[in-house]
GUBA-785242 format. One record per residue (C-alpha): residue in one letter; x, y, z; residue number from 1. Coordinates in steps of 0.02 Angstrom, whole numbers. Layout:
<sites>
<site><rest>A</rest><east>X</east><north>Y</north><up>Z</up><nr>NUM</nr></site>
...
</sites>
This chain:
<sites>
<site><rest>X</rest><east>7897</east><north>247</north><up>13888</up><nr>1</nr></site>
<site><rest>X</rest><east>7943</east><north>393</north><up>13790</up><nr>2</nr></site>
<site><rest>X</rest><east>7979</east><north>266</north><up>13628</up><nr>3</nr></site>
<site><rest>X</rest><east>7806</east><north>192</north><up>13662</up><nr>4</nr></site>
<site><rest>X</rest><east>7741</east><north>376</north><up>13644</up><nr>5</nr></site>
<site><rest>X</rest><east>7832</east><north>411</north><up>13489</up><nr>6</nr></site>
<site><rest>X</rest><east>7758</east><north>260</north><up>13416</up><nr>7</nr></site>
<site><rest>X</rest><east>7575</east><north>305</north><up>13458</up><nr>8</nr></site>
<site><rest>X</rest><east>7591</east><north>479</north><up>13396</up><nr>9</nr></site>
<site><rest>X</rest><east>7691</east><north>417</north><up>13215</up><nr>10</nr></site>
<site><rest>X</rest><east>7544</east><north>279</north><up>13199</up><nr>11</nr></site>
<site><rest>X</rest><east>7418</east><north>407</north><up>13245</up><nr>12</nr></site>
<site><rest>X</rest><east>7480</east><north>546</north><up>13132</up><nr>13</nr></site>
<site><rest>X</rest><east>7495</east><north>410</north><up>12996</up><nr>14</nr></site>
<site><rest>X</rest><east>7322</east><north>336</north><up>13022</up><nr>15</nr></site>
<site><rest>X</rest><east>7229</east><north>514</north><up>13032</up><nr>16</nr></site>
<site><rest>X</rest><east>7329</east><north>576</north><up>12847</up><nr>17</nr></site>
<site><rest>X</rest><east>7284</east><north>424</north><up>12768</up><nr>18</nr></site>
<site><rest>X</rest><east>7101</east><north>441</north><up>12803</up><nr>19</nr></site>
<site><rest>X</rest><east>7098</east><north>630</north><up>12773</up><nr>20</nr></site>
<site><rest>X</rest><east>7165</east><north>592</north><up>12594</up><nr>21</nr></site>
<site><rest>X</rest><east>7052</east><north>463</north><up>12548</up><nr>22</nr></site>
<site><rest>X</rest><east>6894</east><north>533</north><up>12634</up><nr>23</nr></site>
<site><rest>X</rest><east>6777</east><north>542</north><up>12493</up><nr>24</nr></site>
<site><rest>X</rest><east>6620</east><north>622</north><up>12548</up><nr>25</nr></site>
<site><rest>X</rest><east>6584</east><north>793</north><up>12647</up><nr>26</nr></site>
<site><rest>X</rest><east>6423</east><north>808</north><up>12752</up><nr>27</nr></site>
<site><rest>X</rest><east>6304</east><north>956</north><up>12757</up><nr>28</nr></site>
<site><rest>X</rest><east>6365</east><north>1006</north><up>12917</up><nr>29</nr></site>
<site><rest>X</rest><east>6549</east><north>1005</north><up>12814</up><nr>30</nr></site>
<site><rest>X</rest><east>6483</east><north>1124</north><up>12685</up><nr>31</nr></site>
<site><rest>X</rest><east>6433</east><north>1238</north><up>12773</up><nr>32</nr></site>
<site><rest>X</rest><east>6588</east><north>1242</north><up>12889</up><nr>33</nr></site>
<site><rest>X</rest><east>6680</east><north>1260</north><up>12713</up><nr>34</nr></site>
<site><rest>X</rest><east>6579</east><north>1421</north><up>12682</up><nr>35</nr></site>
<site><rest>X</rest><east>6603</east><north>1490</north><up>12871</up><nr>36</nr></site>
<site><rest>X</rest><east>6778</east><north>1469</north><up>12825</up><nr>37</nr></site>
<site><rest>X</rest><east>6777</east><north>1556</north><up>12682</up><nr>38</nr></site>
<site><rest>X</rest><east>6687</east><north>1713</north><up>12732</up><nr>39</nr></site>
<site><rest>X</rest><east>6811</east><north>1728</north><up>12882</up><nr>40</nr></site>
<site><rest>X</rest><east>6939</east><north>1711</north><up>12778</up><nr>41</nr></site>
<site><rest>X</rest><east>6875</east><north>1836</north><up>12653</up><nr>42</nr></site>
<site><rest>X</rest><east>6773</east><north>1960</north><up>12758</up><nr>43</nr></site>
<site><rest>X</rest><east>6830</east><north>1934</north><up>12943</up><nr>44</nr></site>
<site><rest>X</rest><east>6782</east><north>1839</north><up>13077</up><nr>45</nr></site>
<site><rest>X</rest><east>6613</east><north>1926</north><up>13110</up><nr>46</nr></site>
<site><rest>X</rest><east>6554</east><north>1926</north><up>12956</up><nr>47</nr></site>
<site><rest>X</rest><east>6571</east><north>1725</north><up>12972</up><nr>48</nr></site>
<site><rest>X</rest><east>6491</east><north>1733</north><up>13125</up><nr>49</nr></site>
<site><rest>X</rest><east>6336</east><north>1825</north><up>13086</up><nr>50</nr></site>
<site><rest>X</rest><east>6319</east><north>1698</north><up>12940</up><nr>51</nr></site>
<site><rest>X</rest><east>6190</east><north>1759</north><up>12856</up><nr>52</nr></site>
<site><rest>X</rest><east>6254</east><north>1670</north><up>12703</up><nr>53</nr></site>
<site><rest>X</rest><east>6173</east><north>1520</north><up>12731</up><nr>54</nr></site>
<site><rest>X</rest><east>6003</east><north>1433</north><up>12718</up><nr>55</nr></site>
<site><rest>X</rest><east>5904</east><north>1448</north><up>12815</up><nr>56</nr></site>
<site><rest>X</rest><east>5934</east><north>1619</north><up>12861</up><nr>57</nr></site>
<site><rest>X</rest><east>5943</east><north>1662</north><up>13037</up><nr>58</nr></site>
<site><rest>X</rest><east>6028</east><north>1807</north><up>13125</up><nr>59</nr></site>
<site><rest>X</rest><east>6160</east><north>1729</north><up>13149</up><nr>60</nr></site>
<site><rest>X</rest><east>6282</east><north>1583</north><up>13089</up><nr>61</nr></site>
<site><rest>X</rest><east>6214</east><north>1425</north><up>13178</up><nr>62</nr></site>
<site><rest>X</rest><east>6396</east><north>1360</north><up>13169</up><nr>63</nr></site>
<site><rest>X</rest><east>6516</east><north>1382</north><up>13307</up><nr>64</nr></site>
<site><rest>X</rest><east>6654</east><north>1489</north><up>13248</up><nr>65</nr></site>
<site><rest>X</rest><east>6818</east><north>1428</north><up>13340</up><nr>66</nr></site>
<site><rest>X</rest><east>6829</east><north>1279</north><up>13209</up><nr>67</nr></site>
<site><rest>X</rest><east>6788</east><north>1375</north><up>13039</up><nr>68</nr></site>
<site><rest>X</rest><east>6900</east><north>1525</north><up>13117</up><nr>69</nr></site>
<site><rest>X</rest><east>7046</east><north>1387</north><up>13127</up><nr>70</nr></site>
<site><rest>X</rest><east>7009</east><north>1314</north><up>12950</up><nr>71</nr></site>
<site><rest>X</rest><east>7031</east><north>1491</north><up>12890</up><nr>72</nr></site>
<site><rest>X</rest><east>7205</east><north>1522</north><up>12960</up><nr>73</nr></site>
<site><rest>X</rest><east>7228</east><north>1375</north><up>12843</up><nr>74</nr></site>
<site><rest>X</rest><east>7173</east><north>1418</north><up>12732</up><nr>75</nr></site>
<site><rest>X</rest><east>7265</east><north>1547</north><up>12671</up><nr>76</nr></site>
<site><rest>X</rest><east>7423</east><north>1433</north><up>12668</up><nr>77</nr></site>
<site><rest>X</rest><east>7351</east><north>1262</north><up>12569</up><nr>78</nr></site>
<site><rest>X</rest><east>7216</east><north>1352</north><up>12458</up><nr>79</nr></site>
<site><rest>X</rest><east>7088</east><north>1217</north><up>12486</up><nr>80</nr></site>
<site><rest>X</rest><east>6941</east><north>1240</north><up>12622</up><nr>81</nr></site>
<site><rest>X</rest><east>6900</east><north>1050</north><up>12647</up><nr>82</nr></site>
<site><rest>X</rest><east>7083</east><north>1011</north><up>12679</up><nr>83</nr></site>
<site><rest>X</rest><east>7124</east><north>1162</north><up>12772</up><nr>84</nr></site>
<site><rest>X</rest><east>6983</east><north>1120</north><up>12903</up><nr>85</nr></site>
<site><rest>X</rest><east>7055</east><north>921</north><up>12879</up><nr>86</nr></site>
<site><rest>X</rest><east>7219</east><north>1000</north><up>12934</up><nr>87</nr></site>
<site><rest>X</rest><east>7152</east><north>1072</north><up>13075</up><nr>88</nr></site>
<site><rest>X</rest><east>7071</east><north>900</north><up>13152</up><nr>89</nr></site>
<site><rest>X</rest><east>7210</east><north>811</north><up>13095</up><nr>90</nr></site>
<site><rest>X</rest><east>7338</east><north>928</north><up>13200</up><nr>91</nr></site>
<site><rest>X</rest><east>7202</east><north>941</north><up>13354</up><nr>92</nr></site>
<site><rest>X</rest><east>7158</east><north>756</north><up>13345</up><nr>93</nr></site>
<site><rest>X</rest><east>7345</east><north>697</north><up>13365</up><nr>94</nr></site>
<site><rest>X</rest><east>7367</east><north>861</north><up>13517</up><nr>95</nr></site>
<site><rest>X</rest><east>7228</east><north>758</north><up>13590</up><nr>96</nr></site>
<site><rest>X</rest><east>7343</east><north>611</north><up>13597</up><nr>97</nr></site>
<site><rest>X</rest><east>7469</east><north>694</north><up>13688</up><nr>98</nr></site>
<site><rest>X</rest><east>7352</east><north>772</north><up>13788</up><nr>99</nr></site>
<site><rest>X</rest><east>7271</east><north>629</north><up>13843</up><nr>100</nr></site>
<site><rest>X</rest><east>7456</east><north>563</north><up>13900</up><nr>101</nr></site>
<site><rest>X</rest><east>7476</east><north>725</north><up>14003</up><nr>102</nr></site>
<site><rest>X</rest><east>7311</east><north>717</north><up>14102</up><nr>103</nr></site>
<site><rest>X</rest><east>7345</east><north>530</north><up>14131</up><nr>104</nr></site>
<site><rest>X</rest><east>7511</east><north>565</north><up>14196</up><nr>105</nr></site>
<site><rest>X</rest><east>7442</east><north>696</north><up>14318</up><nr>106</nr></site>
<site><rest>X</rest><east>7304</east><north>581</north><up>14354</up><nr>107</nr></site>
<site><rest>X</rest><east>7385</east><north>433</north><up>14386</up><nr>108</nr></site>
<site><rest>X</rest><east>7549</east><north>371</north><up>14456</up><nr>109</nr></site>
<site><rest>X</rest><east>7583</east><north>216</north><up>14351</up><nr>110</nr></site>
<site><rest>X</rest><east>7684</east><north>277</north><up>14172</up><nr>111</nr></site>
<site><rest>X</rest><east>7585</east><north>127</north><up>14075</up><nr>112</nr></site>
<site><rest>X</rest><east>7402</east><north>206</north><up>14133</up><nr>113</nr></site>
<site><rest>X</rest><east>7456</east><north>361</north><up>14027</up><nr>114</nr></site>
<site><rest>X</rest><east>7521</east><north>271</north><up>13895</up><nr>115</nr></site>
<site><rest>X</rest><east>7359</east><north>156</north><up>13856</up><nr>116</nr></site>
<site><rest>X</rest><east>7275</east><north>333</north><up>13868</up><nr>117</nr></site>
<site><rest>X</rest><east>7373</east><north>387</north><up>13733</up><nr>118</nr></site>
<site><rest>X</rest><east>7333</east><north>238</north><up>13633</up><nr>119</nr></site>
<site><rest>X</rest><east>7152</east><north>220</north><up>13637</up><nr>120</nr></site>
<site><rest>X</rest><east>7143</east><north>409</north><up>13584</up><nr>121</nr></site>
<site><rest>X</rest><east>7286</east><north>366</north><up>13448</up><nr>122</nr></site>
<site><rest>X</rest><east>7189</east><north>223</north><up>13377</up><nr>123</nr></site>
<site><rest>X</rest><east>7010</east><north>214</north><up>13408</up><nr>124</nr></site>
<site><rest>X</rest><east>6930</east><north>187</north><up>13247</up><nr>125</nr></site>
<site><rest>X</rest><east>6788</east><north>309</north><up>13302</up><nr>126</nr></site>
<site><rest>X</rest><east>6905</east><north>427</north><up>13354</up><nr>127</nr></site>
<site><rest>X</rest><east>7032</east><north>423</north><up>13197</up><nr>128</nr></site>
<site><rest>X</rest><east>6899</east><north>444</north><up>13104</up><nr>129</nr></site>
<site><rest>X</rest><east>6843</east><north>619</north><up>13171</up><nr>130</nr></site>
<site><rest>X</rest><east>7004</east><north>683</north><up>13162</up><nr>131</nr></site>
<site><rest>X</rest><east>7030</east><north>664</north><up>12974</up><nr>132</nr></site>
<site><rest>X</rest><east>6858</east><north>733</north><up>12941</up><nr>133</nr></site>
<site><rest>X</rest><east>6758</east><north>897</north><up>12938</up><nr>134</nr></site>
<site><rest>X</rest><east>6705</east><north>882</north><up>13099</up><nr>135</nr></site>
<site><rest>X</rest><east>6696</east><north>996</north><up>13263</up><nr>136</nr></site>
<site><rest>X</rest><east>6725</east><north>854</north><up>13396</up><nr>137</nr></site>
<site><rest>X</rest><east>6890</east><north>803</north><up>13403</up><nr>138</nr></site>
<site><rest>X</rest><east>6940</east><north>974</north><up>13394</up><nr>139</nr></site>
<site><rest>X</rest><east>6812</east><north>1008</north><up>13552</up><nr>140</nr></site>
<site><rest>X</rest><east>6895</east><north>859</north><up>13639</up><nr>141</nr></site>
<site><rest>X</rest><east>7062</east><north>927</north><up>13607</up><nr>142</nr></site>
<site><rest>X</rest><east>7012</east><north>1097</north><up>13695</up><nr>143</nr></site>
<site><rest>X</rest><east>6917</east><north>1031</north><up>13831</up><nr>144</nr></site>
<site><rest>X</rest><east>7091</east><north>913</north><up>13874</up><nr>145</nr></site>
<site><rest>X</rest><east>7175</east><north>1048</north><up>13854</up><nr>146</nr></site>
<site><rest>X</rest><east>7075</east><north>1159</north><up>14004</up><nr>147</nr></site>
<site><rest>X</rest><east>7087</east><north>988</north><up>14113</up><nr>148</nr></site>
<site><rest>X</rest><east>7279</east><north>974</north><up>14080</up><nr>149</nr></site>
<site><rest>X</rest><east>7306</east><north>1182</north><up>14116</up><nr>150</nr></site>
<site><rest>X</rest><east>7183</east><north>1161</north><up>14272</up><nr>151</nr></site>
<site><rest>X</rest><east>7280</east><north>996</north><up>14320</up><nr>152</nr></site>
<site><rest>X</rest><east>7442</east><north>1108</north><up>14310</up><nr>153</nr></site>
<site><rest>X</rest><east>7393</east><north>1241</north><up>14423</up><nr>154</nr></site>
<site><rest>X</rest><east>7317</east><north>1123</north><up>14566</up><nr>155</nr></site>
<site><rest>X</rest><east>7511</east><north>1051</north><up>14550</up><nr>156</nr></site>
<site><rest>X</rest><east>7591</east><north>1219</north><up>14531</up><nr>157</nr></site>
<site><rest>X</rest><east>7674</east><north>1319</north><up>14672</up><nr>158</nr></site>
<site><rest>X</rest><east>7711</east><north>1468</north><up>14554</up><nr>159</nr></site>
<site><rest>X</rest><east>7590</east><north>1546</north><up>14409</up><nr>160</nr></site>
<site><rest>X</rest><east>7439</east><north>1426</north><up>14471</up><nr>161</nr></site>
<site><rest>X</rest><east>7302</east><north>1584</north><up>14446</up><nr>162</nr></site>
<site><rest>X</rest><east>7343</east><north>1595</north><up>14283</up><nr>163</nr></site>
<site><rest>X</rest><east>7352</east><north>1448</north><up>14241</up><nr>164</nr></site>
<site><rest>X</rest><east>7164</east><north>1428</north><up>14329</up><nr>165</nr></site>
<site><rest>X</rest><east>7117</east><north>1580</north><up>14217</up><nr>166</nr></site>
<site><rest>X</rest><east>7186</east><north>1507</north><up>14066</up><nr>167</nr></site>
<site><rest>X</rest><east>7101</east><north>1353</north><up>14102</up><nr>168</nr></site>
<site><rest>X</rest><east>6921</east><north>1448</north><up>14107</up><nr>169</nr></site>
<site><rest>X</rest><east>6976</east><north>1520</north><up>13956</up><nr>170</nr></site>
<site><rest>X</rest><east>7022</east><north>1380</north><up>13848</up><nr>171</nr></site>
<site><rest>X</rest><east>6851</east><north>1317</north><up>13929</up><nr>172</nr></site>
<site><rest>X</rest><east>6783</east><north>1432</north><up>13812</up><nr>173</nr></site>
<site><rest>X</rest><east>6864</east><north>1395</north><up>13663</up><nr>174</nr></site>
<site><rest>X</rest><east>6801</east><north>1215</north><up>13677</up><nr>175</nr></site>
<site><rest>X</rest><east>6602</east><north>1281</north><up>13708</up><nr>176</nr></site>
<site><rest>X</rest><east>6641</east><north>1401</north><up>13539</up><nr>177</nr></site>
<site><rest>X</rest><east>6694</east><north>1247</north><up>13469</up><nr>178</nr></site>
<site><rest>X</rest><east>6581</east><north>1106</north><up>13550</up><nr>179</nr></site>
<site><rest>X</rest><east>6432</east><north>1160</north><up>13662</up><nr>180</nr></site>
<site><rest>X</rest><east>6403</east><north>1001</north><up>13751</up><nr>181</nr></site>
<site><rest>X</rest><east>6575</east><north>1024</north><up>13828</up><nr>182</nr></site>
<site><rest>X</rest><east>6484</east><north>1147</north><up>13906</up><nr>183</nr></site>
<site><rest>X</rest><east>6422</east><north>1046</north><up>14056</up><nr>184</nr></site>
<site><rest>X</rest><east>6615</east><north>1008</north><up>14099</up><nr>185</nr></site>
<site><rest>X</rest><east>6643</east><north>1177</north><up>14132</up><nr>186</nr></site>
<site><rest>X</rest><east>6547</east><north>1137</north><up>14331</up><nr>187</nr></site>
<site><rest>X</rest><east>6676</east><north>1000</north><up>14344</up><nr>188</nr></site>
<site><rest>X</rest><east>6832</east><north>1121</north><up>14299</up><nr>189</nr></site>
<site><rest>X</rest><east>6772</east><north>1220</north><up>14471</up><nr>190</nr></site>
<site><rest>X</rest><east>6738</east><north>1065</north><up>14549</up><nr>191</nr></site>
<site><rest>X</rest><east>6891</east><north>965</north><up>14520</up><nr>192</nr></site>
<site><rest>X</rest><east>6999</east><north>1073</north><up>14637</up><nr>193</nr></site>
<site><rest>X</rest><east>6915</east><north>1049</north><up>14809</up><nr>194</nr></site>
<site><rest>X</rest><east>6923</east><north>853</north><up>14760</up><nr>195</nr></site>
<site><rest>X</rest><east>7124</east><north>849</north><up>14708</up><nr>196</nr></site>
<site><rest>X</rest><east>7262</east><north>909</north><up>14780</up><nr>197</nr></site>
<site><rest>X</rest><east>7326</east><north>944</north><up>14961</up><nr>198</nr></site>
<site><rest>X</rest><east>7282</east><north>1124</north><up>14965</up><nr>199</nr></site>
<site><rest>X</rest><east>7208</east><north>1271</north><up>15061</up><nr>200</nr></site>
<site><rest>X</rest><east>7043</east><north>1293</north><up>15049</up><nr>201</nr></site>
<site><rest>X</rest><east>7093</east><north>1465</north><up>15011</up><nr>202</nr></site>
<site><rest>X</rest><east>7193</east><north>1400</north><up>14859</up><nr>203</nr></site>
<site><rest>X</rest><east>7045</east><north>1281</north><up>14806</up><nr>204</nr></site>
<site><rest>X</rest><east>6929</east><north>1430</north><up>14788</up><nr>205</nr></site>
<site><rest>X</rest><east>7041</east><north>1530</north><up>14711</up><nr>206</nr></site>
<site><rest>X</rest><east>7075</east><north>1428</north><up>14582</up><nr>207</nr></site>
<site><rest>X</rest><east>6898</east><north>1378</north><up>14559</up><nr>208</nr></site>
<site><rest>X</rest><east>6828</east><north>1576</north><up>14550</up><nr>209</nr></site>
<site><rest>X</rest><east>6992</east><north>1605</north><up>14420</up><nr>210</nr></site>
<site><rest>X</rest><east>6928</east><north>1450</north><up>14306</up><nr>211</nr></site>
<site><rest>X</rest><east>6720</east><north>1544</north><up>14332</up><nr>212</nr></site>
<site><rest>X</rest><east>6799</east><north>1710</north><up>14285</up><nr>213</nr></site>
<site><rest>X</rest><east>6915</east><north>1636</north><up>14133</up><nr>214</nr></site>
<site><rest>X</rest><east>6753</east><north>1577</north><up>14047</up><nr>215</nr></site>
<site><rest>X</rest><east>6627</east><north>1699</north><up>14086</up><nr>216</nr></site>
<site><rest>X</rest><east>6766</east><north>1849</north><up>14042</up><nr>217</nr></site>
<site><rest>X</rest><east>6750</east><north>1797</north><up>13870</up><nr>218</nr></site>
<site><rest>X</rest><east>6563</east><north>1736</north><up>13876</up><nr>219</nr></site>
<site><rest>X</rest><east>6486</east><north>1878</north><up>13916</up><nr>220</nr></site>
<site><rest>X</rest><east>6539</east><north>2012</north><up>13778</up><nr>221</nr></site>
<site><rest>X</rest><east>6488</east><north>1843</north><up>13664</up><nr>222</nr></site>
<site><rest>X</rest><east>6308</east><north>1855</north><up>13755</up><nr>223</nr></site>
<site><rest>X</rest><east>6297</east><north>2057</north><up>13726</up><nr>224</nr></site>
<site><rest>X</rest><east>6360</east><north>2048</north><up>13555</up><nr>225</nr></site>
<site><rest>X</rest><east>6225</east><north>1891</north><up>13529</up><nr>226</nr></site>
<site><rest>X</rest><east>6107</east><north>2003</north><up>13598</up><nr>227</nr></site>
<site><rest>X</rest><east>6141</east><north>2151</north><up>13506</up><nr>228</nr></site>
<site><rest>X</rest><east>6124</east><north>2017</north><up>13328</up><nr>229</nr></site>
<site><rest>X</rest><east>5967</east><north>1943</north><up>13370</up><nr>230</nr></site>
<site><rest>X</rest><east>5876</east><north>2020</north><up>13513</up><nr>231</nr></site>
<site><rest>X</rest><east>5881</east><north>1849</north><up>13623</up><nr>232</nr></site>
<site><rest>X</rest><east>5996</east><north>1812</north><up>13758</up><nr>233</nr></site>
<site><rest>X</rest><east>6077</east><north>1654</north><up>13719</up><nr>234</nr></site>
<site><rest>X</rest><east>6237</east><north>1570</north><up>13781</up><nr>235</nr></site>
<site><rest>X</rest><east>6291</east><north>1531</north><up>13604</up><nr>236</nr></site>
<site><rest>X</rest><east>6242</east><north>1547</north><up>13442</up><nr>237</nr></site>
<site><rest>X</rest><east>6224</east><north>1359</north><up>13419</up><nr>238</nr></site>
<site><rest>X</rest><east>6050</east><north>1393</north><up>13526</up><nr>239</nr></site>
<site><rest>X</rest><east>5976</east><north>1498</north><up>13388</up><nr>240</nr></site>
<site><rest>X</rest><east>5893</east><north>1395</north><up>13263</up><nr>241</nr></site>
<site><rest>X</rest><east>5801</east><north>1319</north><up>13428</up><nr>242</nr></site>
<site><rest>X</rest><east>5771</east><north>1492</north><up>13489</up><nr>243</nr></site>
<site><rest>X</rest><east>5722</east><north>1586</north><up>13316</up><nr>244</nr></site>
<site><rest>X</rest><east>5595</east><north>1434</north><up>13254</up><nr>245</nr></site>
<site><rest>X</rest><east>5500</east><north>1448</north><up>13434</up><nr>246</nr></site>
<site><rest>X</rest><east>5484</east><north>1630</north><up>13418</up><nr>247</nr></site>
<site><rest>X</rest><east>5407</east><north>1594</north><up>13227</up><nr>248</nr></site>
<site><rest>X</rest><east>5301</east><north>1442</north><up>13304</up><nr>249</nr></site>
<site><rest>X</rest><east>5248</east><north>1604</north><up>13428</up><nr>250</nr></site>
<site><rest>X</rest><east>5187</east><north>1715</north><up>13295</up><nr>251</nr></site>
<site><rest>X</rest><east>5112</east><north>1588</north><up>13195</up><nr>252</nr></site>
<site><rest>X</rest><east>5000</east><north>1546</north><up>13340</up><nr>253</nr></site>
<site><rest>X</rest><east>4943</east><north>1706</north><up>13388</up><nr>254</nr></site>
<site><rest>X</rest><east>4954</east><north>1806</north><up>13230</up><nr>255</nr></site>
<site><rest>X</rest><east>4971</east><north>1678</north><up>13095</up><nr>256</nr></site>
<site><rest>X</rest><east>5109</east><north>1750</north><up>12999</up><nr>257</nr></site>
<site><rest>X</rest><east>5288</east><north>1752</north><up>13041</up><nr>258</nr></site>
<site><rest>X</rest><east>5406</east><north>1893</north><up>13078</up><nr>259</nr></site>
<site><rest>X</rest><east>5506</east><north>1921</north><up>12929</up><nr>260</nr></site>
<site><rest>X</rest><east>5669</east><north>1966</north><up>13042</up><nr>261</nr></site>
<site><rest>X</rest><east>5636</east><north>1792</north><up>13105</up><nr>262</nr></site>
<site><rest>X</rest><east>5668</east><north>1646</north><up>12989</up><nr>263</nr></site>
</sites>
């Protein structure tokens, strides 16, 4: 089984370089991930954030940062922004190979269930294909394996199983700063425990309230410094083109004109 494995992951390491090197276009959501990346790089990680940079202008960067702030580590080593974020879903995209190996193997008993796992994430065309490109999903699939396969670990664990909960919830957020539709996994993170596993109750909650308080220790100083950027309490910053063009739809109704700190 372990030579099956090291074929998938040569084939899909193979497949995804190929298709990063002769990718030929870049999307407008690639641009401006390019120019997120950039400003990190250049100015910090905030300054990407608030993003102000790009049109149109809203308080903050409607991109999620976690994959621009990657690209920008990159960066700094190749010297090219479209293939340092290529880089970066080409290295997540084949973690989420292996990953999806590891959660079939806690998953499932059979070696071969894993290893099919591993294939269909290796080779699906759909699936290759994000993870040569400028693209946010792979990389938000990687990171949302990733918090099943550390949650997975501590229902298993005898030792170190708290933090591995908490590093779950954690990582939980790195995939909703990366991809916020993996957002409505994060229920299913607390959930999974009281349906796996021969535990305690005890054990089941605890792990459950460690994944709650992994996420929402990092959320919440996101919401206040949201907050404190835009005057709207938001979840992410991925809410506030939605959020910003109601409030102008607002004061067009009532006043006719539009707040110039909005749009």
């Amino acid at each position: 089984m372990l030579h099956e494995l090291t074929v998938i992951l040569v084939a899909a390491i193979v497949i995804r370089m190929i298709l990063a090197l002769t990718a030929v276009a870049l999307g407008s959501d690639g641009s401006e991930y390019c120019w997120t990346a950039q400003t990190m790089f250049e100015k910090g990680v905030f300054a990407g954030m608030k993003g102000d940079f790009l049109y149109p202008f809203y308080s903050v960067n409607r991109r999620l940062p976690i994959y621009p702030f990657l690209g920008s580590l990159l960066y700094g080593v190749v010297g090219d922004l479209v293939l340092a974020l290529q880089l970066v879903s080409v290295i997540l995209g084949v973690g989420a190979v292996v990953l999806a190996y590891a959660v079939a193997r806690e998953l499932f008993e059979p070696r071969q269930v894993a290893v099919f796992a591993a294939g269909i994430v290796a080779l699906h065309p759909v699936l290759a294909r994000g993870s040569a490109e400028v693209l946010r999903e792979v990389p938000g699939g990687f990171f949302i394996l990733l918090a099943l396969y550390l949650l997975l670990l501590s229902i298993r664990s005898e030792r170190f199983w708290l933090l591995l909960a908490l590093l779950a919830g954690i990582v939980g957020f790195t995939a909703f700063l990366t991809r916020m539709e993996t957002a409505v996994l994060m229920p299913l993170l607390c959930i999974l425990p009281f349906a796996k596993g021969k535990m305690g109750l005890h054990k089941k909650a605890a792990i459950a309230i460690c994944v709650f308080l992994g996420f929402w220790a990092l959320e919440l100083p996101y919401v206040i410094w949201l907050h404190k950027h835009t005057g709207h309490l938001m979840l992410s910053q991925g809410m506030i083109e939605k959020v910003e063009d109601q409030a102008a739809s607002i004061d067009r109704r009532l006043f006719g004109t539009v707040d110039e700190g909005v749009r």
